[in-house]
C-alpha positions as CSV (number, residue, x, y, z in Angstrom):
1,X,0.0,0.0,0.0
2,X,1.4,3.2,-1.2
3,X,1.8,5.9,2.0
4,X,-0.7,9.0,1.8
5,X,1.5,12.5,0.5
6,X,-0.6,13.8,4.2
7,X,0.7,11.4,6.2
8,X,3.6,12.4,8.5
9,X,6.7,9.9,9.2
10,X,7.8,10.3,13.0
11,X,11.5,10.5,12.5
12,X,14.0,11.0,14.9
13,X,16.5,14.5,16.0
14,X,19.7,13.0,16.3
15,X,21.5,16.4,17.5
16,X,20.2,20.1,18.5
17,X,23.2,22.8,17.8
18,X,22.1,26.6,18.8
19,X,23.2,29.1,16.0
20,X,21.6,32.6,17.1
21,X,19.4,33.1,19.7
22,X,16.7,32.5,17.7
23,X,17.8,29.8,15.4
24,X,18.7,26.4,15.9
25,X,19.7,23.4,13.8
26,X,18.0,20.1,13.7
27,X,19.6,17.3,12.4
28,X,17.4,14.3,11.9
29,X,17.9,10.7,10.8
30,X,16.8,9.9,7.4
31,X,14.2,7.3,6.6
32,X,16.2,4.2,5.0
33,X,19.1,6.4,4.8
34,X,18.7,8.8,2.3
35,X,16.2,11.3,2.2
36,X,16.5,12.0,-1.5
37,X,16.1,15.5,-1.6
38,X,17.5,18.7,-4.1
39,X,18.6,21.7,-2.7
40,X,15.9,24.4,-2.1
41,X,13.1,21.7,-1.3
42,X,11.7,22.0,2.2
43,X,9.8,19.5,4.5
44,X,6.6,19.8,6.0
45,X,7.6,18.9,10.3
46,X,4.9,18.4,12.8
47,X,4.1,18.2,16.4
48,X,1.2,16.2,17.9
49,X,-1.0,18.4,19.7
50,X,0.7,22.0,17.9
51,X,0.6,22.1,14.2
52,X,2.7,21.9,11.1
53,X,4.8,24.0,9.0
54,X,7.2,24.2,6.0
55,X,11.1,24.2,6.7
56,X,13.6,24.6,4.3
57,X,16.4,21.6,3.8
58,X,19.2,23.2,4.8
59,X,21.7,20.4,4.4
60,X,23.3,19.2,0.7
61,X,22.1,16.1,-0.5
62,X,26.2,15.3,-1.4
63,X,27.0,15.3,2.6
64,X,23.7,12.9,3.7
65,X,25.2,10.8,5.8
66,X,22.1,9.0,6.5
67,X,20.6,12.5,8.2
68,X,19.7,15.7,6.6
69,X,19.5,19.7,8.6
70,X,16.7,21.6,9.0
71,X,17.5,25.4,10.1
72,X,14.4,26.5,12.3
73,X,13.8,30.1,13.8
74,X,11.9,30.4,16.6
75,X,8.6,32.4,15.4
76,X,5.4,30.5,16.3
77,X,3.8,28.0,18.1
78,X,5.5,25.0,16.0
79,X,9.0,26.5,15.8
80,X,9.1,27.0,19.8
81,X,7.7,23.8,20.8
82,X,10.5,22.7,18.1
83,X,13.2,24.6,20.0
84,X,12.0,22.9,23.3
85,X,12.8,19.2,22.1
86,X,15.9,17.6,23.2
87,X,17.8,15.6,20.7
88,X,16.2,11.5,20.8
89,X,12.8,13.3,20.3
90,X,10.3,12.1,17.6
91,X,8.6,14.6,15.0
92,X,6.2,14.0,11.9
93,X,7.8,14.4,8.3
94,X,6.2,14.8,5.8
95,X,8.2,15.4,1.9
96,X,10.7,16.8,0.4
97,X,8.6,18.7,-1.7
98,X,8.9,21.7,-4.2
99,X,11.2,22.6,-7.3
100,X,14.6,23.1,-5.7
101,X,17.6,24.6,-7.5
102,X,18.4,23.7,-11.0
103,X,21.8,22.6,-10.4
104,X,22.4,21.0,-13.6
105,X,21.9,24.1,-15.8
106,X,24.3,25.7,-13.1
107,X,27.5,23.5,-13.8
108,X,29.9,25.5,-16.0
109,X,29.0,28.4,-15.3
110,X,30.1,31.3,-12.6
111,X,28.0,31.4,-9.6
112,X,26.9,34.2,-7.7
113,X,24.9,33.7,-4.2
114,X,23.4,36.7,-2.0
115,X,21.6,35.2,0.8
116,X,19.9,37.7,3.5
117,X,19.2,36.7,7.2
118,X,17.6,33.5,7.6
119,X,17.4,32.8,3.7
120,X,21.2,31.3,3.7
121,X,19.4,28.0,5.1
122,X,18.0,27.1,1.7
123,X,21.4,28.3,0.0
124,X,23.0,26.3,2.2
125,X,22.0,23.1,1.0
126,X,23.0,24.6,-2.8
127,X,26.3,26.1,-1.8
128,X,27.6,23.2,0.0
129,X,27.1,21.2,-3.1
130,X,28.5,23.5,-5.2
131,X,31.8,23.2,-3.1
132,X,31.6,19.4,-3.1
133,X,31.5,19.2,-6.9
134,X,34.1,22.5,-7.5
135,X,35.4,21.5,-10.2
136,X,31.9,21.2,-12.0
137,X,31.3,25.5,-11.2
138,X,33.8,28.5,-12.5
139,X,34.2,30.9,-10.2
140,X,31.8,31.2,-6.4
141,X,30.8,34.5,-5.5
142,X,29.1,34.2,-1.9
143,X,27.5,37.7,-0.4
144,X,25.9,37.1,2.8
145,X,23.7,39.9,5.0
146,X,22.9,39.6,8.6
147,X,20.9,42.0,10.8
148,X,24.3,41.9,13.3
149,X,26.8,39.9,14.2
150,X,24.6,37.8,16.7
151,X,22.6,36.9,13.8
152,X,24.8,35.5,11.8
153,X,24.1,31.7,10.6
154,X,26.8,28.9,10.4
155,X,30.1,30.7,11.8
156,X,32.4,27.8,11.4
157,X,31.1,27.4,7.6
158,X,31.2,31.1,6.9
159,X,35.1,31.4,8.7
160,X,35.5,27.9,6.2
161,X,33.9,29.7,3.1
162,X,36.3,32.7,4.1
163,X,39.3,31.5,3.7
164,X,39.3,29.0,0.7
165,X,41.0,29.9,-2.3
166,X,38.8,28.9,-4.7
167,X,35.5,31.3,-3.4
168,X,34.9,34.4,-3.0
169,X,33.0,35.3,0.6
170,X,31.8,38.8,1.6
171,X,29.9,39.3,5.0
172,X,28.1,42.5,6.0
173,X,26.1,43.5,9.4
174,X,23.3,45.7,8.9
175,X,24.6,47.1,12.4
176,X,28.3,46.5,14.0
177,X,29.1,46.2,17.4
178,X,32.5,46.2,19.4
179,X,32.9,42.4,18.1
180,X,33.0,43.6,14.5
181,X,35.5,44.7,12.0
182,X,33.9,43.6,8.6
183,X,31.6,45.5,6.6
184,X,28.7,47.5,8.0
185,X,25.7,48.0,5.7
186,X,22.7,46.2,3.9
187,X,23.7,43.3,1.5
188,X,23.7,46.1,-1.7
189,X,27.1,47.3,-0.2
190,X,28.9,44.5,-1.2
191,X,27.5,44.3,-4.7
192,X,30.4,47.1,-5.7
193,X,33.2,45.1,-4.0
194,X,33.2,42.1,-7.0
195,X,33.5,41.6,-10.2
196,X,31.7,39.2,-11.9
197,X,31.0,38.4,-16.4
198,X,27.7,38.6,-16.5
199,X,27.0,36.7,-19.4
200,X,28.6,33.4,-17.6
201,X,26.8,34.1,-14.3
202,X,24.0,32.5,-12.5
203,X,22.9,34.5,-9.5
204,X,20.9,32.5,-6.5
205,X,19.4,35.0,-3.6
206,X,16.8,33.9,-0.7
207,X,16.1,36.2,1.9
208,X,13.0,38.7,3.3
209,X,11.0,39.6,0.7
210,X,12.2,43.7,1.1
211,X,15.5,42.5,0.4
212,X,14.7,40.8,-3.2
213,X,13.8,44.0,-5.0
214,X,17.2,45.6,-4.1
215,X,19.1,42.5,-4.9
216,X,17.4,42.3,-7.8
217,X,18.5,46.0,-9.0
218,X,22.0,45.3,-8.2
219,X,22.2,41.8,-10.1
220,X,20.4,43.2,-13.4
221,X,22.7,46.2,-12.8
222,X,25.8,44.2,-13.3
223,X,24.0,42.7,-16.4
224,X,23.1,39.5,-15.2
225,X,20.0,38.1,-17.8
226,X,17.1,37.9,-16.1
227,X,17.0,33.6,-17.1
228,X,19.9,33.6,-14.9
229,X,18.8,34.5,-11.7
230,X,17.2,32.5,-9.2
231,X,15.1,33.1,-6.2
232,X,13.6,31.4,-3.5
233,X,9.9,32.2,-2.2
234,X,8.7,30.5,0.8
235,X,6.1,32.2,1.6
236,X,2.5,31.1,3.5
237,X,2.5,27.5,2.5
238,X,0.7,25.9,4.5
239,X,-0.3,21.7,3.1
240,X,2.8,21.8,0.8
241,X,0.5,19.7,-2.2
242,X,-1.1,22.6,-3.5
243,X,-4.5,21.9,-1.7
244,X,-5.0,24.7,0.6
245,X,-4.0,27.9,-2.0
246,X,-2.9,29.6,1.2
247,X,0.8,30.1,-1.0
248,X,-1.3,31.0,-4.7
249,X,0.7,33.6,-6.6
250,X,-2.3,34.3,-9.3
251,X,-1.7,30.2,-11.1
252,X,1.5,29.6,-9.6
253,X,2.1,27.4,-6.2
254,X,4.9,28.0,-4.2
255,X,4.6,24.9,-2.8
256,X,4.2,23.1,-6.2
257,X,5.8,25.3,-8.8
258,X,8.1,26.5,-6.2
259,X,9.8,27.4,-4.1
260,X,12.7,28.2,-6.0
261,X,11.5,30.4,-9.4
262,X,13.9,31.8,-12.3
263,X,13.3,35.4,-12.6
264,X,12.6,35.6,-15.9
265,X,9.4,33.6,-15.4
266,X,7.6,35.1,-12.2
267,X,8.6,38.8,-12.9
268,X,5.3,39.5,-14.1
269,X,3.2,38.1,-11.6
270,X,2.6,41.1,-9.5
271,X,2.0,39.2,-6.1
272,X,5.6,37.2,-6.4
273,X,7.8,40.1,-5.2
């Protein structure tokens, strides 16, 4: 008998790490190993007795090791019953679901990621792969905003991203403190510190939807085609099969058609940005 697409799996949390103070990562043991997922999809996770909701993948399917991440901020009634689990706790899974990145159109060609805030989970997944198949990608661009230095998602992976050769890492705060020496500024004031060929470059940005129509000036600025950038749009899904329409964008989905759009194809939908 074939399992219901509604039907949760209770799986297990294997570890808990805190990243901010309002973000943790969950990594949880994948059903028969291998969870099977492309970066950008997200899971639907659920508590008995609280609710459900959509959380981006946030671990590359090349470093499964029989578990995958989920990045989770603490925001609602799911997320902080979430944060209150210990690790050998059992939640409902339900997925992966969604159109994640195209990664194959993205081999050969330069890359250029500007992830804002909590939107690096997602790029996460993509980035990590990217690194794990270098020689597939010319050159890795990686700009990444944070509200401060508190807020800042993944330390050891950003000080790792830092100081490879073979990528290009930028990190600004919107606001500084006495801790920080880097740049100081929205995720725009990088956009003048690299140089990128347009014409070879895919561009990948997730982050709060205020942020996407500023990004989205700076990358057509530089010349980037508008087929060549891709975004990310969680937004109000809610069932994650298209049933409830509480994530419609006019005929689009995000669940479905998304989450991950190219440009090109949603820039007229009026509701999408």
């Amino acid at each position: 008998m074939t399992k219901s697409i509604y039907t949760p799996e209770m799986m297990s949390v294997l570890e808990i790490e805190e990243l901010t103070p309002f973000e943790k990562l969950f990594t949880i043991e994948s059903p028969n190993g291998e969870l099977g997922h492309d970066p950008g999809q997200f899971m639907m996770v659920s508590i008995l007795g609280v609710g459900e909701a959509p959380i981006s993948i946030s671990s590359s399917p090349s470093r499964s090791n029989g578990s995958f991440e989920l990045c989770v901020r603490r925001v609602g009634d799911l997320t902080n019953a979430m944060h209150a689990l210990e690790s050998g706790a059992k939640i409902g899974l339900r997925g992966p679901y969604g159109e994640g990145f195209p990664i194959a159109k993205m081999r050969g060609k330069d890359l250029l990621f500007a992830p804002g805030g909590l939107g690096l989970a997602p790029l996460r997944s993509l980035i990590n792969q990217v690194i794990d198949e270098r020689a597939s990608f010319g050159r890795v661009t990686i700009l990444y905003g944070a509200k401060d230095p508190e807020a800042l998602l993944y330390r050891d992976e950003l000080e790792e991203w830092l100081e490879r050769d073979d990528v290009e890492c930028l990190i600004t705060v919107d606001n500084g403190d006495e801790t920080w020496d880097g740049n100081v500024g929205v995720i725009t004031t990088l956009f003048p510190k690299i140089n990128i060929n347009p014409r070879n470059t895919v561009a990948i940005t997730c982050g709060p939807p205020i942020m996407y129509r500023f990004v989205l000036m700076e990358l057509l600025g530089k010349g980037i085609p508008e087929s060549q950038i891709y975004l990310s749009l969680e937004r109000r899904m809610k069932c994650g099969v298209g049933k409830c329409g509480h994530c419609q964008i006019e005929s689009l989905y995000c669940c479905q058609d998304g989450p991950v759009f190219n440009y090109a194809e949603i820039k007229g939908y009026e509701e999408a940005l």
